[in-house]
C-alpha positions as a Markdown table, in Angstrom:
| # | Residue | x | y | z |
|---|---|---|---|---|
| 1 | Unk | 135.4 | 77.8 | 121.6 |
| 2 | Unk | 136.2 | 77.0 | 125.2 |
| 3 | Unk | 140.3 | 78.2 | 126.2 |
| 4 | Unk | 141.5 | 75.7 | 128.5 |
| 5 | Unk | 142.6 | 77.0 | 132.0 |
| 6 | Unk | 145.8 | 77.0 | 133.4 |
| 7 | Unk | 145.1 | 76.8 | 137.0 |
| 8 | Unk | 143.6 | 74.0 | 136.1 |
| 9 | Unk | 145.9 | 71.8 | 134.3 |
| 10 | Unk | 143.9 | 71.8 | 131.1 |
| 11 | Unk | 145.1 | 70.3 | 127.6 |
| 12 | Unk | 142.1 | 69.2 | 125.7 |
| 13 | Unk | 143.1 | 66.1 | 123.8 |
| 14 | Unk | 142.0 | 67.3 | 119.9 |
| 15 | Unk | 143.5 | 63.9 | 118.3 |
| 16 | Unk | 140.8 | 61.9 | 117.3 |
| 17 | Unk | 143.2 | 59.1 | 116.0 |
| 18 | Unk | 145.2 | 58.8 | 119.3 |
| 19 | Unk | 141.4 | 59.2 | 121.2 |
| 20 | Unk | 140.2 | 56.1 | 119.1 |
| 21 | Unk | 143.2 | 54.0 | 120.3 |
| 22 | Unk | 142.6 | 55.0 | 124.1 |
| 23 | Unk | 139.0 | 53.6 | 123.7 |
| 24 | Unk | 140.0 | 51.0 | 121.6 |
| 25 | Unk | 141.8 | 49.6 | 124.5 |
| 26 | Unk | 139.7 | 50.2 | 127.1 |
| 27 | Unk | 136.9 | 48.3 | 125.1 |
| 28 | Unk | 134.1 | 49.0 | 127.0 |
| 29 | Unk | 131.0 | 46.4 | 127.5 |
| 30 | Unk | 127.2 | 46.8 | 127.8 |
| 31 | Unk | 128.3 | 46.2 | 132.0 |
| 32 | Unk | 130.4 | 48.4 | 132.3 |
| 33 | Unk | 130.0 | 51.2 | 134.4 |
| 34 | Unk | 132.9 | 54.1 | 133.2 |
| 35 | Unk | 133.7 | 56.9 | 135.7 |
| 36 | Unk | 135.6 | 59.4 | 133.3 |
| 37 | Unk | 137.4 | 62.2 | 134.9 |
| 38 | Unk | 137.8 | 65.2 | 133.6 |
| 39 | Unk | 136.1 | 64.5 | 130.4 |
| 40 | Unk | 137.0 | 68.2 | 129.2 |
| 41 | Unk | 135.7 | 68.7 | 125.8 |
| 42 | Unk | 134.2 | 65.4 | 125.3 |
| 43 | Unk | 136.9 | 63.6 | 123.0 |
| 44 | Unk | 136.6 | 60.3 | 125.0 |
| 45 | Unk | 133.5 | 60.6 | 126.4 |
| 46 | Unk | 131.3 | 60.5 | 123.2 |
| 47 | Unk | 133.1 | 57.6 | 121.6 |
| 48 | Unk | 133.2 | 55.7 | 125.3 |
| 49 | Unk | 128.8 | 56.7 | 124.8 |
| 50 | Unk | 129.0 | 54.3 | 122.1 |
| 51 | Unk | 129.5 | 51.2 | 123.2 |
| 52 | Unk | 129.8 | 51.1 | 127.5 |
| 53 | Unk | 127.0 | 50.1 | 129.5 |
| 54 | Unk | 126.5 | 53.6 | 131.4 |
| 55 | Unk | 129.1 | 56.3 | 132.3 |
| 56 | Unk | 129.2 | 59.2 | 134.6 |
| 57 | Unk | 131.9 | 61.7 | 134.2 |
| 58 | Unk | 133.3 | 64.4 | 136.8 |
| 59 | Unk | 134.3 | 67.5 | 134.8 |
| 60 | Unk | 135.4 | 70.3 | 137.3 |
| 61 | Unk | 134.8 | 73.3 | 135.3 |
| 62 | Unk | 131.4 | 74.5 | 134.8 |
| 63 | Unk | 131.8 | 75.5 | 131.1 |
| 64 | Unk | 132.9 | 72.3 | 130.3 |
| 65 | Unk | 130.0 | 70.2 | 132.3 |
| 66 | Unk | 127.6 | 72.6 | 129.9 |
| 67 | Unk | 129.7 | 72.2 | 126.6 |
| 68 | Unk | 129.7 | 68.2 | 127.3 |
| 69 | Unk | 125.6 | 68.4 | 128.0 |
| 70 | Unk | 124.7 | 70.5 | 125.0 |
| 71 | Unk | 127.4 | 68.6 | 122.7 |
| 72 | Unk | 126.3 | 64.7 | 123.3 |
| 73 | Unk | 123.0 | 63.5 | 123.3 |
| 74 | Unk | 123.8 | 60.3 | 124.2 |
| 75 | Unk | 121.1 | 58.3 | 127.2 |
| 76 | Unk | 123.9 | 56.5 | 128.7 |
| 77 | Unk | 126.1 | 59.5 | 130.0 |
| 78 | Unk | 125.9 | 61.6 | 132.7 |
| 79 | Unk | 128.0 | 64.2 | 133.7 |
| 80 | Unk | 128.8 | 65.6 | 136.8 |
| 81 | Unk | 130.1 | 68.9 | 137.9 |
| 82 | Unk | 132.4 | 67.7 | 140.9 |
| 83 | Unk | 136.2 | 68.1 | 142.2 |
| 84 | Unk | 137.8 | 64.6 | 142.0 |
| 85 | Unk | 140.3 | 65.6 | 145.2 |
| 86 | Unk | 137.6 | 66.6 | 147.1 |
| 87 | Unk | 135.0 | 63.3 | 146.3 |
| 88 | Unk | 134.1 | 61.0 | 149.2 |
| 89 | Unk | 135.0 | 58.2 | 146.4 |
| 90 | Unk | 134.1 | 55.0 | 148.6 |
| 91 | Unk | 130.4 | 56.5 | 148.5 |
| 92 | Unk | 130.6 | 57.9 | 144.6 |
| 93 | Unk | 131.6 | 54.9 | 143.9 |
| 94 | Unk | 129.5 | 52.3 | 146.1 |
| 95 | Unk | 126.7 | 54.3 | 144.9 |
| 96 | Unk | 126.8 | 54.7 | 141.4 |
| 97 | Unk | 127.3 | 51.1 | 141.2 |
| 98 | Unk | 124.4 | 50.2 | 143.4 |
| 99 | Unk | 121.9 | 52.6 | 141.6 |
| 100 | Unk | 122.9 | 51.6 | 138.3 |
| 101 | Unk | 123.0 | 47.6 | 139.3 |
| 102 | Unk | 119.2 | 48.2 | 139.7 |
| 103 | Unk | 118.0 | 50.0 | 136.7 |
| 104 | Unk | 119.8 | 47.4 | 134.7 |
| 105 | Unk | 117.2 | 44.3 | 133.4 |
| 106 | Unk | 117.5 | 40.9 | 135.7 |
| 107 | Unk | 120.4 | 38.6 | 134.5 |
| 108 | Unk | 122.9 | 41.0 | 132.9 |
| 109 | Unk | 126.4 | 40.4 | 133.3 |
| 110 | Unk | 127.7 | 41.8 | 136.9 |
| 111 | Unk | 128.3 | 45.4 | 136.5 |
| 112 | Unk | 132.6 | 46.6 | 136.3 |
| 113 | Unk | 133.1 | 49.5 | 137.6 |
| 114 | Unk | 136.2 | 51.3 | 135.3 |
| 115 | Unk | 138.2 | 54.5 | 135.8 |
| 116 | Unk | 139.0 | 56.1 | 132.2 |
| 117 | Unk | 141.1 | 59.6 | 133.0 |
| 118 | Unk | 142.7 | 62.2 | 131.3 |
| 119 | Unk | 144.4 | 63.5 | 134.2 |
| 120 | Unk | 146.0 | 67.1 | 134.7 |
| 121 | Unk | 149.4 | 66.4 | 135.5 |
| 122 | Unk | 149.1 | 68.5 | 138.4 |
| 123 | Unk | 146.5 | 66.4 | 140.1 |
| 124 | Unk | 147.7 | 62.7 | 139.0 |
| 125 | Unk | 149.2 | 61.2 | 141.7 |
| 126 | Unk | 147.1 | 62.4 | 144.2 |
| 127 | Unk | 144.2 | 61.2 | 142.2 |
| 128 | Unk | 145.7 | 58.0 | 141.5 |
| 129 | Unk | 146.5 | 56.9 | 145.0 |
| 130 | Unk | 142.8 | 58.1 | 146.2 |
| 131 | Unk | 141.3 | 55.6 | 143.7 |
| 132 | Unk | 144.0 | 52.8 | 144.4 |
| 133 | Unk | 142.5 | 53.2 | 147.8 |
| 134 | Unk | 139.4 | 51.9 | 146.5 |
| 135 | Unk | 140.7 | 48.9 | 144.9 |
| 136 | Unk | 138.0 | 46.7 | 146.0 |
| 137 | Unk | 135.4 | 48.8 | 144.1 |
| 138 | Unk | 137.3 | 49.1 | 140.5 |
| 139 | Unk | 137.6 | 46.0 | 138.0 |
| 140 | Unk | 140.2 | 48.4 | 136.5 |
| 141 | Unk | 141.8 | 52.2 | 135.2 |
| 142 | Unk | 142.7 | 53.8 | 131.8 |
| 143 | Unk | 144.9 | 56.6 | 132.3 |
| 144 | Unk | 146.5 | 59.2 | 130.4 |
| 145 | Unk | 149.8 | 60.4 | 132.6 |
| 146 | Unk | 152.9 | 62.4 | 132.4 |
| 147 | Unk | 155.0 | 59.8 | 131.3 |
| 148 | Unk | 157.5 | 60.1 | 133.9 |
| 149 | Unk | 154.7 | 58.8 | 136.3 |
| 150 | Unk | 154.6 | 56.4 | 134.4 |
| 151 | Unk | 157.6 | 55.2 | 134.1 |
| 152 | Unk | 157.9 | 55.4 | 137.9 |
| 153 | Unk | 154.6 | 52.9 | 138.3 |
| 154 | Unk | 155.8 | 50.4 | 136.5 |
| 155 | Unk | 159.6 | 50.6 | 137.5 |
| 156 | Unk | 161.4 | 47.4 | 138.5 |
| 157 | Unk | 163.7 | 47.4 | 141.6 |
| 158 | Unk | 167.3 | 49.0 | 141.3 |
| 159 | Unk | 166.8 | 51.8 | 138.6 |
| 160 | Unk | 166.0 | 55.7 | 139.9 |
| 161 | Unk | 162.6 | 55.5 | 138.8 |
| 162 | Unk | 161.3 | 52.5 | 141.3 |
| 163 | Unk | 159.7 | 54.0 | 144.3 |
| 164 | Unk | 157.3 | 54.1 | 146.5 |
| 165 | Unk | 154.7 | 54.7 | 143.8 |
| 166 | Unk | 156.2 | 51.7 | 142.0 |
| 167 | Unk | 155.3 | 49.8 | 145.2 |
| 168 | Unk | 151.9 | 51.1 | 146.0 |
| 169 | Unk | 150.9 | 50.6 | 142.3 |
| 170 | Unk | 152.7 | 47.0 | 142.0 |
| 171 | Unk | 151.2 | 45.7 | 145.2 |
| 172 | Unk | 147.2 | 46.2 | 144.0 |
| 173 | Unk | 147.6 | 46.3 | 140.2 |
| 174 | Unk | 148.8 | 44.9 | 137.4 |
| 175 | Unk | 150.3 | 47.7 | 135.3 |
| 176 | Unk | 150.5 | 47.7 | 130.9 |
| 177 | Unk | 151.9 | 50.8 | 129.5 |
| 178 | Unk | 149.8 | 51.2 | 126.2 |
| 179 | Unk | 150.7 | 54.0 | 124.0 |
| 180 | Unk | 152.7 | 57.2 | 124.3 |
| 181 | Unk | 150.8 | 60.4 | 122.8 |
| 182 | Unk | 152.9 | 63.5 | 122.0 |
| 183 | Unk | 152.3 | 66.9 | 123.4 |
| 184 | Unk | 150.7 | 67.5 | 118.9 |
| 185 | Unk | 147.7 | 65.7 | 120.2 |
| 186 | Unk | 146.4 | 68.4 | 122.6 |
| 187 | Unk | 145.9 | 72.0 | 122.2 |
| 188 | Unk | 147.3 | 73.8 | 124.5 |
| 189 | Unk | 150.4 | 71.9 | 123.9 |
| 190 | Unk | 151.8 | 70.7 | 127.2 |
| 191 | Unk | 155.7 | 70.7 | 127.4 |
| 192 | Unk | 156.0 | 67.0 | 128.2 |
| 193 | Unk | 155.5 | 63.2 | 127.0 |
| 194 | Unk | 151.9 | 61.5 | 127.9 |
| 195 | Unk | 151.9 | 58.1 | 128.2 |
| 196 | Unk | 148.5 | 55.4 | 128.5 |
| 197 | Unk | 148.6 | 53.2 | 131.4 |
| 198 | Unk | 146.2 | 50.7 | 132.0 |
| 199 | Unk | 145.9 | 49.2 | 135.8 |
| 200 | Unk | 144.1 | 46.0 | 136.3 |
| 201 | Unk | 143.3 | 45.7 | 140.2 |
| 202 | Unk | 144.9 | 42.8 | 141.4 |
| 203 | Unk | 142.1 | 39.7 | 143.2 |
| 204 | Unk | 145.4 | 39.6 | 145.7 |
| 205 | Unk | 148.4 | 41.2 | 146.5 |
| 206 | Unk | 151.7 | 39.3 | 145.2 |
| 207 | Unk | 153.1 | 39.2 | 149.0 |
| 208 | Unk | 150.9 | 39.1 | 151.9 |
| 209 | Unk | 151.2 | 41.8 | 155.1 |
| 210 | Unk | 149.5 | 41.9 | 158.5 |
| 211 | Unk | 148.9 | 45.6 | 158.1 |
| 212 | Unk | 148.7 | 47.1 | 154.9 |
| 213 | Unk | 148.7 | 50.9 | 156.6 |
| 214 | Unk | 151.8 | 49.8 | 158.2 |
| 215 | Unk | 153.5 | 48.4 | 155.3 |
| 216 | Unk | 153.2 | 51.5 | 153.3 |
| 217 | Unk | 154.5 | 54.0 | 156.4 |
| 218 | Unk | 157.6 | 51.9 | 156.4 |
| 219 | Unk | 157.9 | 51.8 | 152.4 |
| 220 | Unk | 157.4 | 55.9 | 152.1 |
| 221 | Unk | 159.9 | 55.9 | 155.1 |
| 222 | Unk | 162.4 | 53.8 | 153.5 |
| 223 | Unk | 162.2 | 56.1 | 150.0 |
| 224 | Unk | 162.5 | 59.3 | 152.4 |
| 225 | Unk | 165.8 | 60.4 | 151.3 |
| 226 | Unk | 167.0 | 58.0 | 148.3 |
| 227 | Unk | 170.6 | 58.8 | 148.7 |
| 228 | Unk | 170.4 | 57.7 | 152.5 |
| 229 | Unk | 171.0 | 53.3 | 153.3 |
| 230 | Unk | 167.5 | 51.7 | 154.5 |
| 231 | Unk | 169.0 | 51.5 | 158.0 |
| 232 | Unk | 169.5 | 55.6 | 157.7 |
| 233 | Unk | 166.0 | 56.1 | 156.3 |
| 234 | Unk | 164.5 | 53.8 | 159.1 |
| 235 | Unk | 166.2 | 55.2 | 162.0 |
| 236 | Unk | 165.3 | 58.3 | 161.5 |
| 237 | Unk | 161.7 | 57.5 | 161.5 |
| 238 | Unk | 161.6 | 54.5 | 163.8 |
| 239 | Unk | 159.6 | 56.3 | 166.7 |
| 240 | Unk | 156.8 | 56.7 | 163.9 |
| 241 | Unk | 156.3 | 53.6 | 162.5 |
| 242 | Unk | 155.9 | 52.3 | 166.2 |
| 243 | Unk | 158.4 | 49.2 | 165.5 |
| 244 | Unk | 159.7 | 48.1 | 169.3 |
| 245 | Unk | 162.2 | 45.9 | 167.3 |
| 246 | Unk | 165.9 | 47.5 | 166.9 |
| 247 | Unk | 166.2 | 48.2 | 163.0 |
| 248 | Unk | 169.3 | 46.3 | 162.8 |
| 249 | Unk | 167.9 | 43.5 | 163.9 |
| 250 | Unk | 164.9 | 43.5 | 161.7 |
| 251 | Unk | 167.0 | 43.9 | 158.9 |
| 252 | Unk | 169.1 | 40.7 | 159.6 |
| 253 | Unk | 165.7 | 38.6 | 159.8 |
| 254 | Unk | 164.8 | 39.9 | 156.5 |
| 255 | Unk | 168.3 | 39.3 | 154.8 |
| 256 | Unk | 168.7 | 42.7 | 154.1 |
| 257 | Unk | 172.5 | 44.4 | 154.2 |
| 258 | Unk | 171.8 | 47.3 | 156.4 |
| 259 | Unk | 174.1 | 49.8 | 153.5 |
| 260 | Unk | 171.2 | 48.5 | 151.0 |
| 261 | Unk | 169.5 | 51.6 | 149.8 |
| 262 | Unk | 165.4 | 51.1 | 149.6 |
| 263 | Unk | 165.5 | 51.4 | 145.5 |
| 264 | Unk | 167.2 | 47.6 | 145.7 |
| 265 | Unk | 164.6 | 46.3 | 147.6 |
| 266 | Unk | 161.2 | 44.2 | 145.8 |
| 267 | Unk | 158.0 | 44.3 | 147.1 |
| 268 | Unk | 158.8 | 40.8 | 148.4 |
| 269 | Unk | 162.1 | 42.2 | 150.1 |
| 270 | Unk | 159.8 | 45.3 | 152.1 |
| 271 | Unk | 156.9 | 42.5 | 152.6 |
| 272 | Unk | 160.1 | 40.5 | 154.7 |
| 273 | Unk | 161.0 | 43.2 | 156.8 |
| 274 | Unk | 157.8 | 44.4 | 157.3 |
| 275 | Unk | 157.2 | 40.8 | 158.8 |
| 276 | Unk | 160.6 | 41.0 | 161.0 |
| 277 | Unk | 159.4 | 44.4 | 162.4 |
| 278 | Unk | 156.2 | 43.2 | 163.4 |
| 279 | Unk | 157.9 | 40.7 | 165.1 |
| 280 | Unk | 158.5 | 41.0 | 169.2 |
């Protein structure tokens, strides 16, 4: 039996009850094209084989891209020995699509593209905000997380957990928390809580920017130092986010008391000062 790596993040989910109720809700169609990553020993991927259209998943350890192979037979999988950090995604993704679009028979549904992930906890965030990036591409994502993360996605404004991943998250997806799994349901045990989140990508934004790179510079800005007023945080990077507006002032237009500290603040609130900013 294959030992999971711990320079790798590994905890192989061995649970086939709490694996059932992951693809349960994920529910996957004859058009649906599932990206797994880091299928591991296969405890998704063969019961996501039985029932989604086609599905290609990135495993980064070689043992486990042969295990997966020799160990599931199924026509509709393939897997892919690949570092998810290290993908060019918008191509990955664009092309997977494109080349499974046209071995599919005339007058099938539109293909979904759908992220299903077991993610090293590690690795999460980073992963999660390179696929956000591609929202345009993904109908949606089923994720198993730390459940911390978690929490923090789908945080409401004034409580310790809302952040800037709350606001990234929030602004391009609709977030569900599904079901917590406890550390019994993998081997190695890990020493935390995971928790299932599903993301629906969002046909719109609930506010609307000018400048969506902008927007987010001045939201990590505002989170810099949580203890630290917005007026603090934004000060001290004003020369970086390229605002010719005095901060004060921008913060008057948007309503905003200057002592506020950024954890108070909705997406709507950040979407108004972005707007007074922008403003000459």
């Amino acid at each position: 039996m294959i030992k999971a790596k711990k320079s790798l993040g590994q905890n192989f989910l061995v649970d086939k009850n709490v694996s059932r109720r992951i693809v349960d809700s994920v529910s996957p169609q004859k058009h649906d094209l599932i990206i797994e990553i880091g299928p591991g020993r296969g405890a998704l991927t063969r019961l996501l084989s039985e029932s989604a259209g086609h599905i290609i998943a990135l495993e980064i350890d070689a043992r486990l891209v042969e295990e997966v192979r020799n160990s599931i037979s199924a026509t509709n999988l393939e897997i892919i020995e690949a570092d998810a950090l290290r993908l060019d995604w918008r191509k990955f993704l664009t092309d997977a699509r494109d080349s499974w679009a046209r071995s599919r028979q005339q007058g099938d549904e539109r293909p979904r593209i759908r992220v299903v992930a077991n993610l090293p906890y590690y690795i999460s965030t980073p992963i999660l905000q390179r696929l956000i990036g591609h929202h345009d591409l993904i109908f949606d994502m089923t994720l198993m997380l730390q459940s911390e993360v978690v929490e923090r996605m789908a945080a409401a404004p004034g409580g310790r957990e809302y952040g800037y991943l709350s606001v990234l998250v929030q602004y391009y997806c609709e977030a569900k928390r599904l079901i917590d799994v406890p550390p019994s349901a993998f081997k190695p045990v890990p020493k935390v809580q995971s928790s299932v989140v599903r993301l629906v990508m969002r046909e719109r934004p609930p506010v609307e920017v000018t400048n969506e790179k902008s927007f987010f510079a001045l939201v990590r800005a505002a989170f810099a130092q949580r203890r630290k007023t917005i007026l603090n945080n934004l000060r001290a990077a004003h020369a970086s986010l390229a605002f010719e507006i005095p901060i004060e002032q921008a913060l008057a237009r948007a309503n905003i008391d200057s002592r506020t500290r950024a954890e108070a603040l909705s997406i709507a609130d950040f979407a108004a000062l972005h707007s007074a900013m922008a403003q000459e």
